[in-house]
C-alpha positions as CSV (number, residue, x, y, z in Angstrom):
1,X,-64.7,120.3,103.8
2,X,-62.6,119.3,106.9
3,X,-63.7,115.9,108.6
4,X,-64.9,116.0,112.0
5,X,-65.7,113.4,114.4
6,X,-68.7,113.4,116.7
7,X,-66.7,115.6,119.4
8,X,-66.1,118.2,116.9
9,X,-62.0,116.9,116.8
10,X,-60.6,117.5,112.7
11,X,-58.1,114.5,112.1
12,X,-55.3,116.8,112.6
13,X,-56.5,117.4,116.3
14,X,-55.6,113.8,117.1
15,X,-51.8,112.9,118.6
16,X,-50.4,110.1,116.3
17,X,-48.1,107.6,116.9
18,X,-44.3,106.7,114.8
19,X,-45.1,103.5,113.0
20,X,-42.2,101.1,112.1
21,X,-41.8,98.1,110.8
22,X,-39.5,94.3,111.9
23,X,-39.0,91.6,110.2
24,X,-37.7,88.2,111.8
25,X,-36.2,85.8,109.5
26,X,-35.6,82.7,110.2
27,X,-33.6,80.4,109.0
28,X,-31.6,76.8,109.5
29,X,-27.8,77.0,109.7
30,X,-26.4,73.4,110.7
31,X,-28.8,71.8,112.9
32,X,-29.7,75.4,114.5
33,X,-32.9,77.2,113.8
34,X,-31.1,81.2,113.8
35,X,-32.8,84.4,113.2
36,X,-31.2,87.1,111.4
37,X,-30.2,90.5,113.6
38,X,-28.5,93.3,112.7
39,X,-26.3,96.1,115.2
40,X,-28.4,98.9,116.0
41,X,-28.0,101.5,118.8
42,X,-29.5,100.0,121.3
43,X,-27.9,96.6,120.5
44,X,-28.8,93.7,118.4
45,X,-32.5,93.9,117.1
46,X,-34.3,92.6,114.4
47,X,-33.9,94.4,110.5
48,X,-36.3,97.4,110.8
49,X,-36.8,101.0,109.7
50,X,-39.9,103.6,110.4
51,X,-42.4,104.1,107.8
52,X,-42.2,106.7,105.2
53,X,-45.0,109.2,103.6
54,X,-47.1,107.5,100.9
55,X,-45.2,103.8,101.7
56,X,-47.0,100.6,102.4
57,X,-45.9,98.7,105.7
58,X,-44.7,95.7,102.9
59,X,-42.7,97.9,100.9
60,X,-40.9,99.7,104.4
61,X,-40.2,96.3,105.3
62,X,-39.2,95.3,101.4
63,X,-36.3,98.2,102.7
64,X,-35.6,97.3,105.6
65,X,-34.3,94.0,104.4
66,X,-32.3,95.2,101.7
67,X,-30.4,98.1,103.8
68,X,-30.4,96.3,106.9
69,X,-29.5,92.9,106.1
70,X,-28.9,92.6,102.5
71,X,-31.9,90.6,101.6
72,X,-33.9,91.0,98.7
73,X,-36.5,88.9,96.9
74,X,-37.9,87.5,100.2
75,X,-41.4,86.3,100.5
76,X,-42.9,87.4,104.0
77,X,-46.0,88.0,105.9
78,X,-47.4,90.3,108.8
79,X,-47.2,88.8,112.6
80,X,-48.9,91.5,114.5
81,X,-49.3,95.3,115.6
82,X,-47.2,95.6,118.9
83,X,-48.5,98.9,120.1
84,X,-47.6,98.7,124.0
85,X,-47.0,102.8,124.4
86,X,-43.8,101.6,126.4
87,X,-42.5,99.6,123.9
88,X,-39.9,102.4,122.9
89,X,-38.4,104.8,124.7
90,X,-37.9,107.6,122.4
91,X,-41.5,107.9,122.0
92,X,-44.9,106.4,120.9
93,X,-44.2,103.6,118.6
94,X,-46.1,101.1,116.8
95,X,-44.5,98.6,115.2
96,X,-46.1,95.7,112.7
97,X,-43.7,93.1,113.3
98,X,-43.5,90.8,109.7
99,X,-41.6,86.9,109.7
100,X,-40.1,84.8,107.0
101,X,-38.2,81.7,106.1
102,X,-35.0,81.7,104.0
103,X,-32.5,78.8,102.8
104,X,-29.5,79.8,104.9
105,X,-27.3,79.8,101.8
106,X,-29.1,82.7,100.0
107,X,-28.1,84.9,103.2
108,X,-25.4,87.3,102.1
109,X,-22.1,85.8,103.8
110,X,-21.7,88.6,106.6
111,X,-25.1,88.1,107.9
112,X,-25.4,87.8,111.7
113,X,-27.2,84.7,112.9
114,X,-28.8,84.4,117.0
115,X,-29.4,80.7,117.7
116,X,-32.9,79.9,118.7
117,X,-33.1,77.4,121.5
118,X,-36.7,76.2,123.0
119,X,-38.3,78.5,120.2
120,X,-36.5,81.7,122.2
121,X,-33.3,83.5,120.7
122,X,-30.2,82.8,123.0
123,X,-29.6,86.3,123.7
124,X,-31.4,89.5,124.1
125,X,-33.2,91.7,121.7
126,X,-33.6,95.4,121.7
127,X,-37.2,96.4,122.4
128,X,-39.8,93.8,122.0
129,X,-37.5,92.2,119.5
130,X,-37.4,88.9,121.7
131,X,-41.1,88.6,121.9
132,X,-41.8,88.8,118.1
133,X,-39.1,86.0,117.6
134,X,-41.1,83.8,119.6
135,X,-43.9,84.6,117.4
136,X,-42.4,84.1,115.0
137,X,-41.2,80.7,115.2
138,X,-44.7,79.3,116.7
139,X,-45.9,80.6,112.9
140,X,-43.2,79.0,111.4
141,X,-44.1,75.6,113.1
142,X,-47.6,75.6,112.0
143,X,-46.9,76.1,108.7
144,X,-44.3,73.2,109.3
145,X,-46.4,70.9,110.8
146,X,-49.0,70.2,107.6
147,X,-46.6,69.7,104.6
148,X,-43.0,69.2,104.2
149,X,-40.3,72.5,104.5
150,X,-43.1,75.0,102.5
151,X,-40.1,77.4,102.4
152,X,-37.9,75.1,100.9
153,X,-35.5,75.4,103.1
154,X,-33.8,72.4,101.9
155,X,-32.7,71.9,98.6
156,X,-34.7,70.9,95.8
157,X,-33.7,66.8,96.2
158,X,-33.1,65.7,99.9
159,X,-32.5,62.6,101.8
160,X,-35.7,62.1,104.4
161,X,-32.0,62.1,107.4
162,X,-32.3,66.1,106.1
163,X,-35.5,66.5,106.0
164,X,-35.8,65.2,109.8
165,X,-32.5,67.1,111.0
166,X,-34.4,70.4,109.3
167,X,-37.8,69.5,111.4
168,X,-35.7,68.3,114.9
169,X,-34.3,71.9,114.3
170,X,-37.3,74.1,113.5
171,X,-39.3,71.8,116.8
172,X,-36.3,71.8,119.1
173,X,-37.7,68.0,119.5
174,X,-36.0,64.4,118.3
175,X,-38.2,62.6,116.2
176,X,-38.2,59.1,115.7
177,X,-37.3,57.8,112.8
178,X,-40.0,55.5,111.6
179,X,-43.0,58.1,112.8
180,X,-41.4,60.7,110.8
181,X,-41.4,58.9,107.8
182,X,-45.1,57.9,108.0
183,X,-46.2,61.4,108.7
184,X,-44.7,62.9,105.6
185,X,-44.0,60.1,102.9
186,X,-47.3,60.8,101.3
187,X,-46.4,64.5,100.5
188,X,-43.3,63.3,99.0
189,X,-41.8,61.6,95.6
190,X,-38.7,59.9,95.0
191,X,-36.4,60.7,92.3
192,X,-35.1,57.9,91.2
193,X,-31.4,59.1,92.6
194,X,-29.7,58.3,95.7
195,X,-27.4,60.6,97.5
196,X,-23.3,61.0,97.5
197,X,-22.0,59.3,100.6
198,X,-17.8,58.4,101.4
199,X,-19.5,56.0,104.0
200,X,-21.9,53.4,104.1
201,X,-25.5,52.9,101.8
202,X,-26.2,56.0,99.7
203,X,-29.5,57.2,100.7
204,X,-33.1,58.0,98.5
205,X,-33.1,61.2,97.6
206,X,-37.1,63.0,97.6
207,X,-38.7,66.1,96.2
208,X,-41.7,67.9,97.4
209,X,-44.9,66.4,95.5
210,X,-45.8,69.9,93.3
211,X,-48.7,69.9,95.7
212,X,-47.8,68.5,99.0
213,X,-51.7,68.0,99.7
214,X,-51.7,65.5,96.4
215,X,-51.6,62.0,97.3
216,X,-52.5,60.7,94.3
């Protein structure tokens, strides 16, 4: 039995669009929030591919990560459809646009890095590449703003200096010194260590509580 709708149209009657998939991942190189690109043919643009028959938009952009960029094992979620029918030029094409967080030293060593200034990437995107990047990072800041670097982009033990540097970064804002500390002391534990330094005081070195919203 063929489905119909109410007009009488089977499902094969109806046009249907390409559907793709992009992934910005960001990530912290310095004091620079970056987000990774890739060359394409119509310039730099986020890692991406179209999906395939019988694949689930995660696993297309599982792929797209490893043959694009060279990332594997990455934890990421879904941003957003953008469906604007102009969005591509070679045709009607939807694309769910998908974001992540990485320690910049897991990146493979020839990955390409666009600085992000003002929570907008310094140069231009192809397509609508720019527009998910902002997305992006507006995510990536709620998710920041609750609980100390949930991506870990830090190391495991880091001096609060870091932890600030990592937040000034991700917020494109200073933050004083004192405020900082009180807002995210509480989600934090002290190791008993004290970092390496050539000059002056070795610093505390913390850890993320287990779970940041215990403040026992």
């Amino acid at each position: 039995m063929v489905w119909k709708d109410s007009s009488g149209k089977a499902l094969d009657d109806f046009i249907r669009p390409s559907v793709a998939v992009d992934v910005a991942v960001l990530t912290v190189r310095g004091d620079q929030l970056c987000v990774v690109t890739v060359d394409s043919d119509r310039g730099s643009s986020l890692p991406g591919t179209f999906l395939h028959p019988h694949e689930t938009l995660r696993d297309a952009a599982a792929r797209a990560l490893e043959t694009k960029a060279g990332i594997t094992d990455l934890a990421f979620h879904q941003l957003g459809m953008y469906d604007d029918p102009t969005r591509d030029d070679r045709g009607w094409v939807l694309s769910m646009a998908h974001s992540a967080a990485i320690a910049n030293d897991r990146l493979p060593p020839a990955t390409r890095l666009v600085p992000i200034t003002g929570g907008v990437a310094d140069e231009p995107l192809a397509f609508d590449h720019n527009d998910m990047v902002v997305q992006a990072v507006h995510v990536l800041r709620q998710r920041y703003s609750p609980i100390p670097d949930p991506d870990n982009l830090l190391p495991d033990q880091f001096t609060l200096l870091e932890l600030r540097r990592l937040y000034e970064a991700i917020f494109s804002e200073a933050f004083p010194k004192d405020t900082f500390r009180r807002r995210f002391i509480g989600e934090l534990e002290g190791t008993g260590e004290r970092s390496s330094s050539d000059t002056g005081r070795p610093a505390e070195l913390f850890r993320r509580r287990r779970n940041p919203l215990d403040r026992r």
